[in-house]
N, C-alpha and C positions, 0 to 999 in steps of 0.2 A: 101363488097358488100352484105356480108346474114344483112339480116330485119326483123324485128319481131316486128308487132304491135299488144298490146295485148288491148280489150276492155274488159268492163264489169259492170255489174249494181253495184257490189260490191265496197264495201270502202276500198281503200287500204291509210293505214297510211304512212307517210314519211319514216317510218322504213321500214315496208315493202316492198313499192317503190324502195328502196336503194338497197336493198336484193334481189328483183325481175330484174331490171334491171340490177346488179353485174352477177344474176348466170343465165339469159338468155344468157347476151352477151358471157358467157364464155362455157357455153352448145353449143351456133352456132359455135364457132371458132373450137371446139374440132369437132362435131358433121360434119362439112363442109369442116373439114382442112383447113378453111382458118385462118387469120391471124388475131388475137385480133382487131388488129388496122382498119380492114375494117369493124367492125360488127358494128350493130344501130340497139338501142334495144327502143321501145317509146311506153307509160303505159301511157290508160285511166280510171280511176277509175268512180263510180258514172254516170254511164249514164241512160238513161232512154231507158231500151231494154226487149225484151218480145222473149219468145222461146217454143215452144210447148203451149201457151196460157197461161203460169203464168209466170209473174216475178222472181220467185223464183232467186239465184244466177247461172248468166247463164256468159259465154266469146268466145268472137268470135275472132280470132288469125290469123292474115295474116303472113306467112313467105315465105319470098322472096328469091333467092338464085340465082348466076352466076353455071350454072350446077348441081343443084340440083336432085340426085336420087333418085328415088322410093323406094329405099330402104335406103337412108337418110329420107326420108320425114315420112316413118312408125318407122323410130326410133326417129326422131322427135318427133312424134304425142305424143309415150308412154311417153319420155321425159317428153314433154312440159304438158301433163294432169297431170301426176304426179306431178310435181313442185306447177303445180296451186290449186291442191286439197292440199299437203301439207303446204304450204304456205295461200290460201284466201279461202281454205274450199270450190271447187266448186266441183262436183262430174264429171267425166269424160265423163258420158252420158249427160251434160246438157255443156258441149265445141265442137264449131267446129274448124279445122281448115283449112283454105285453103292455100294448099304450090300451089309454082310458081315458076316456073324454068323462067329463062330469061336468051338468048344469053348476050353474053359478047359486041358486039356489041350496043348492045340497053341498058346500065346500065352506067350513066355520071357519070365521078368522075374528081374533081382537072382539070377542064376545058376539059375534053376529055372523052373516053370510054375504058374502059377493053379491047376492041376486034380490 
């Protein structure tokens, strides 16, 4: 159930890709306690996006989670900018991220819901 969609004007290579989605999905599983096999991790490279007035390389990061806390989400945050600056070179202050707690009730999986 934890989601992590990651966008960005920047180019990420296949390699990269492979490596950015590897060490997302296994940061949310550790990071959420939940289980490997429920995490979805999904990378847009190359878009055409604009953030304080310049292009420069900017990413804008949605993570999703069934019980998500505020103090997972601030350990998130440091997580997930560090991984993006060491990996696709983007600086911390030019990433937002918006986390989202959502009841277990309202999250479909395998024809039914969590809750």
């Amino acid at each position: 159930m934890p989601y992590l969609k990651l966008r960005t004007n920047s180019s990420i290579s296949k390699q990269q890709s492979s490596e950015l989605l590897t060490q997302f999905s296994q940061l949310l599983a550790k990071e959420t306690g939940k289980p490997e096999r429920y995490v979805m991790v999904e990378l847009e490279g190359d878009r055409e996006m604009i953030f304080s007035g310049t292009n420069a390389p900017l990413a804008y990061i949605e993570c999703k989670s069934i019980g998500l806390t505020s103090t997972q989400a601030k350990s998130l945050s440091a997580s997930i900018s560090q991984i993006i600056c060491d990996k696709i070179k983007i600086p911390s202050d030019r990433v937002y991220i918006e986390f989202s707690q959502c009841p277990a009730e309202f999250w479909g999986w395998n024809g039914s819901t969590f809750g």
